[in-house]
C-alpha positions as CSV (number, residue, x, y, z in Angstrom):
1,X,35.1,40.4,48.4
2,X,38.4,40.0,50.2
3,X,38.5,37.5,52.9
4,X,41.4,37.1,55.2
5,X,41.3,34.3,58.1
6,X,43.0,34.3,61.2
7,X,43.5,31.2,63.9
8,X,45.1,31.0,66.9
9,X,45.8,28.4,69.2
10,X,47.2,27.8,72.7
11,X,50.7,26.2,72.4
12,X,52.2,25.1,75.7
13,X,52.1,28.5,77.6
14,X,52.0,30.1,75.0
15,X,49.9,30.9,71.5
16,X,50.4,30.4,68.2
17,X,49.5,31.4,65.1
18,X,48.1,28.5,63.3
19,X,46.0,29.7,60.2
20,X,46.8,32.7,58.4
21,X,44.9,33.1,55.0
22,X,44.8,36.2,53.1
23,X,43.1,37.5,49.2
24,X,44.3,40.6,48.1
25,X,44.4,43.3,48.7
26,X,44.7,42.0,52.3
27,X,48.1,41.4,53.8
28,X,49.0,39.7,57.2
29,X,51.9,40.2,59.1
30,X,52.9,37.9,62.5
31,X,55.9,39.2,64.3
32,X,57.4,37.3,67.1
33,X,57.2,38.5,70.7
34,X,58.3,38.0,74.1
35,X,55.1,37.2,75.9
36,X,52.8,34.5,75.8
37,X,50.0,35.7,73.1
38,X,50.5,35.7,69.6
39,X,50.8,39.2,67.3
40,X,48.5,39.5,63.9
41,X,48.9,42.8,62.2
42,X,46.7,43.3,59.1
43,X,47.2,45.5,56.1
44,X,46.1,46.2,52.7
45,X,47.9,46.6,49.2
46,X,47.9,50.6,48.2
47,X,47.2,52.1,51.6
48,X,43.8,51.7,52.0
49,X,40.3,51.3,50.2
50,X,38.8,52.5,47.4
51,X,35.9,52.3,45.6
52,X,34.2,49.0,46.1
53,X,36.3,47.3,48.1
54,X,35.1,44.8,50.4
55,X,37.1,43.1,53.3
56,X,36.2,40.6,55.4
57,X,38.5,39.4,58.5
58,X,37.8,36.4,59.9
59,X,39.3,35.6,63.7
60,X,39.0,32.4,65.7
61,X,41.2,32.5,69.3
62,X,41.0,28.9,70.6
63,X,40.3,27.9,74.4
64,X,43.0,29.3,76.6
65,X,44.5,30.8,74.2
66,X,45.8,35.1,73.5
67,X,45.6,36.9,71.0
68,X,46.5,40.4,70.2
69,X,45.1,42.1,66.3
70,X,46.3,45.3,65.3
71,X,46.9,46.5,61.7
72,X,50.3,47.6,60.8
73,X,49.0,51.7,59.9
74,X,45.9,53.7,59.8
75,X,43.2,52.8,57.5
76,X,42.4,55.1,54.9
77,X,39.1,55.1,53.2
78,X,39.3,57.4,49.9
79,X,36.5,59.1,47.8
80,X,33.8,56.4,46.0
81,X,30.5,56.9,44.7
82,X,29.5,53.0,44.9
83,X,31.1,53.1,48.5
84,X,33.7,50.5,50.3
85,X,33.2,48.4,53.6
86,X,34.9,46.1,56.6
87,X,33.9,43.7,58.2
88,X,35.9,41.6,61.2
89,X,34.0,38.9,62.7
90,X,35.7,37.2,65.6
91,X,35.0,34.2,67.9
92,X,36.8,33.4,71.7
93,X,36.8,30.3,73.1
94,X,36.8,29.6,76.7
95,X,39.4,31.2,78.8
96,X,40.7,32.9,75.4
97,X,41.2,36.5,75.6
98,X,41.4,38.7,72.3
99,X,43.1,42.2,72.3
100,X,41.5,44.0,69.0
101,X,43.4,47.2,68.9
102,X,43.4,48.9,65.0
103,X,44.8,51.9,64.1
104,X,42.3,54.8,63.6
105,X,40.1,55.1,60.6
106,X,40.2,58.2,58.4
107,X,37.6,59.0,55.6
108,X,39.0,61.4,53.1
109,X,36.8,63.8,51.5
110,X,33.6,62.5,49.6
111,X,34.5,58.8,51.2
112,X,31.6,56.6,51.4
113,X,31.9,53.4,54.8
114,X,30.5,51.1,56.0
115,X,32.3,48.7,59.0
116,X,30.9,46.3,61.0
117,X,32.8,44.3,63.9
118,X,31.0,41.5,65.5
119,X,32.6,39.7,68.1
120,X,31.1,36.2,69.6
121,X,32.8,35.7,73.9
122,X,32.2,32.3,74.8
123,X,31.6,31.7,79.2
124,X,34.8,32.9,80.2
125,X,36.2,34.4,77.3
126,X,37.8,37.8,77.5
127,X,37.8,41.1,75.1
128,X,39.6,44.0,74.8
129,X,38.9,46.7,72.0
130,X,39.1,49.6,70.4
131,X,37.7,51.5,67.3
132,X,38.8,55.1,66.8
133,X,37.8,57.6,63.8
134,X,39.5,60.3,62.4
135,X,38.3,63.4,60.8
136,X,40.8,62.7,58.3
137,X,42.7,65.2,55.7
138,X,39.3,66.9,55.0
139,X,38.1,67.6,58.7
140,X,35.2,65.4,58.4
141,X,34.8,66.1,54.8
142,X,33.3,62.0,53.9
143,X,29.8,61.7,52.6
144,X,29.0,58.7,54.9
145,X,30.5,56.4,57.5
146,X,28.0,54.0,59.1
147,X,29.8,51.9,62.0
148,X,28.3,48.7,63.7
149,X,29.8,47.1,66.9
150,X,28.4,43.6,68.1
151,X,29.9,41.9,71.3
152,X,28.1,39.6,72.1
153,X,26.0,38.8,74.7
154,X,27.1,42.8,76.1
155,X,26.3,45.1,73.1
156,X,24.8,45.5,69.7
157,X,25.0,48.8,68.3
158,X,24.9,50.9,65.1
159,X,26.2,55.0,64.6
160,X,25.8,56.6,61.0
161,X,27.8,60.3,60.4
162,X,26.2,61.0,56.9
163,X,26.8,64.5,55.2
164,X,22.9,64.4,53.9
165,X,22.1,65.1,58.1
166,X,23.2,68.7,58.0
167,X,27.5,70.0,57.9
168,X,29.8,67.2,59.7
169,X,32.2,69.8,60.2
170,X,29.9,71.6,62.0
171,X,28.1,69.1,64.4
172,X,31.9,67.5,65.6
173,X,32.6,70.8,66.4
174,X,36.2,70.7,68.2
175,X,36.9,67.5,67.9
176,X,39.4,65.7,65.4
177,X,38.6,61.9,66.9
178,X,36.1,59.7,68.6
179,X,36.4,56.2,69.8
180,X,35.3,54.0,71.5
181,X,36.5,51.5,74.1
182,X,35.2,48.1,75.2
183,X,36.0,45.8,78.2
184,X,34.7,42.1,78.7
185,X,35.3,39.4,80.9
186,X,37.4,37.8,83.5
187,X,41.0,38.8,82.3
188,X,40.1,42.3,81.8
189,X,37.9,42.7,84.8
190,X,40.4,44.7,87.2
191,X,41.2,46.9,84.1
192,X,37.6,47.6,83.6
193,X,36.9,48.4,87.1
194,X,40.0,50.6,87.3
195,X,38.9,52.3,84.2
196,X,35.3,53.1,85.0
197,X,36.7,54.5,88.4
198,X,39.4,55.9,86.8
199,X,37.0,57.8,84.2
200,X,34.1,58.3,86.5
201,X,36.2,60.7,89.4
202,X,36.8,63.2,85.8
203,X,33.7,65.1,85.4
204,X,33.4,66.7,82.1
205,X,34.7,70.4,81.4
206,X,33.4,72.9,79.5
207,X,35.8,72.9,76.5
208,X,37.9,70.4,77.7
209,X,39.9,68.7,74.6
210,X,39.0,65.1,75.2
211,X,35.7,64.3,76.8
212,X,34.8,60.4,77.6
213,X,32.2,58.9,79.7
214,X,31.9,54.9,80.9
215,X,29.2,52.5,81.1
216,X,28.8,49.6,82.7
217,X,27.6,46.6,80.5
218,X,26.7,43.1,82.8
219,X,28.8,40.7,84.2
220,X,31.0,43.8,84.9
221,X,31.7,45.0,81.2
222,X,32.1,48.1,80.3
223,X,32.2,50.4,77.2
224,X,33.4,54.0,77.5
225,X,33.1,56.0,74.5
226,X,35.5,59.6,74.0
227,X,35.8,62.4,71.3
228,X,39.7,64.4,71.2
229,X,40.3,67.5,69.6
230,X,43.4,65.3,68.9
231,X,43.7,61.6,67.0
232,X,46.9,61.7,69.2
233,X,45.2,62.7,72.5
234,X,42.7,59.9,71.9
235,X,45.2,57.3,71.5
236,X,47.2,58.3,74.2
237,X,44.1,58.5,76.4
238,X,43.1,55.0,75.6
239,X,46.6,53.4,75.8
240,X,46.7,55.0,79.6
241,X,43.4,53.3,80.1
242,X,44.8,50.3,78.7
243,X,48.8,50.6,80.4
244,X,48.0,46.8,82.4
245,X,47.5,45.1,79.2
246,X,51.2,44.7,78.0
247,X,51.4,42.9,81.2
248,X,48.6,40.6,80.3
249,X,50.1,39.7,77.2
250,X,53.4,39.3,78.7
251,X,54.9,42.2,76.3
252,X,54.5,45.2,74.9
253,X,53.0,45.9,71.6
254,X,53.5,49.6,71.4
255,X,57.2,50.1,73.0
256,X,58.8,50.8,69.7
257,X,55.7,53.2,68.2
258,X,56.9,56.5,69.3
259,X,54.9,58.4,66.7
260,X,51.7,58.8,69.3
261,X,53.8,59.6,72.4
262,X,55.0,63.4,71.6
């Protein structure tokens, strides 16, 4: 197993990285910003993982402090018969906030996956994230990608796309992508409200190329979940959703990526 750690630490007003360990084939790169969080970008040696590969990203945002984890491409998950997995386990201290923000995931053909992100919000700790899949170079052509999402104390939940269930292909129908969105605590709280409002007053329509809908978890949480007949469209979507957050951070993380915006 590969294990990467990642700490951060609230430095004056702003944050700073102050632990970065990584094992191969995991890379780590922390680019200096404008704002007042500190950047993490993660990659992996050979552009992605193959056959029993098994990564594990470790994330600890101290009190107060911000935090914003990306990796630096898509993550590409090639054909195995033993199968390769992920897993990011991440812990926020009070008053942190962590912005968890990958790049999608595409399974090539006859891929076997298994993720699993668990993410621990102490009182007044904030969360935003994302986790997208692609139907990757083979239109949904993987044997199996099992995906587990833990925030907790909001949600705990597991979704398996296995090939053995009947055509992928042919149950995705239109779409290319499907994510899914998460919102948590007191930083994020006018985002999520606008967001559920914002998603709420667009009712679904017949043939429509992205569909989404949004549900509220407690303490005014939410989670809205969306399939795109684009990967594009999707991320689009969810950076619109998502257009206060530069602000939060005090910069913008995506102002130089203009391969999503056309």
């Amino acid at each position: 197993m590969a294990l990467g750690r990642l700490a951060f630490e609230r430095a004056g007003a702003a944050t700073a990285v102050c632990g970065a360990y990584a094992e191969s084939p995991l890379r780590f790169l922390t680019p200096r910003n404008h704002g007042r969080a500190a950047w993490a970008y993660t990659t992996t040696l050979g552009g992605g993982l193959v056959d029993g590969d098994r990564v594990r990203l470790e994330i600890a945002v101290g009190k107060s402090a911000r935090a914003f984890v990306s990796t630096q491409g898509p993550t590409r998950v090639f054909r195995s018969l033993q199968g390769c997995s992920s897993e990011t386990v991440a812990r926020v201290e009070e008053g942190g906030a962590l912005v968890l923000l990958p790049e999608p995931s595409a399974c090539f053909g006859g891929a076997r996956y298994q993720q699993r992100t668990e993410v621990q919000l102490a009182s007044g700790a904030s969360l935003a994230l994302w986790e997208i899949l692609s139907a990757g170079r083979e239109r949904w052509g993987f044997a199996r990608c099992k995906s587990a999402l833990v925030v907790r104390p909001f949600l705990d939940e597991v979704w398996l796309l296995d090939a053995a269930h009947g055509s992928l292909e042919a149950r995705m129908g239109r779409f290319h992508a499907i994510g899914t969105l998460l919102l948590a605590g007191p930083l994020f709280a006018g985002i999520a409200e606008r967001v559920r409002s914002e998603v709420d007053a667009q009712p679904v329509a017949k043939g429509a190329p992205l569909i989404e809908s949004a549900s509220p978890l407690r303490d005014g949480a939410l989670v809205v979940r969306a399939a795109a007949e684009s990967v594009q469209a999707l991320l689009r979507r969810l950076r619109a959703l998502l257009a206060d957050v530069p602000s939060l951070l005090g910069d913008d993380p995506w102002r130089h990526d203009a391969s999503h915006a056309s």
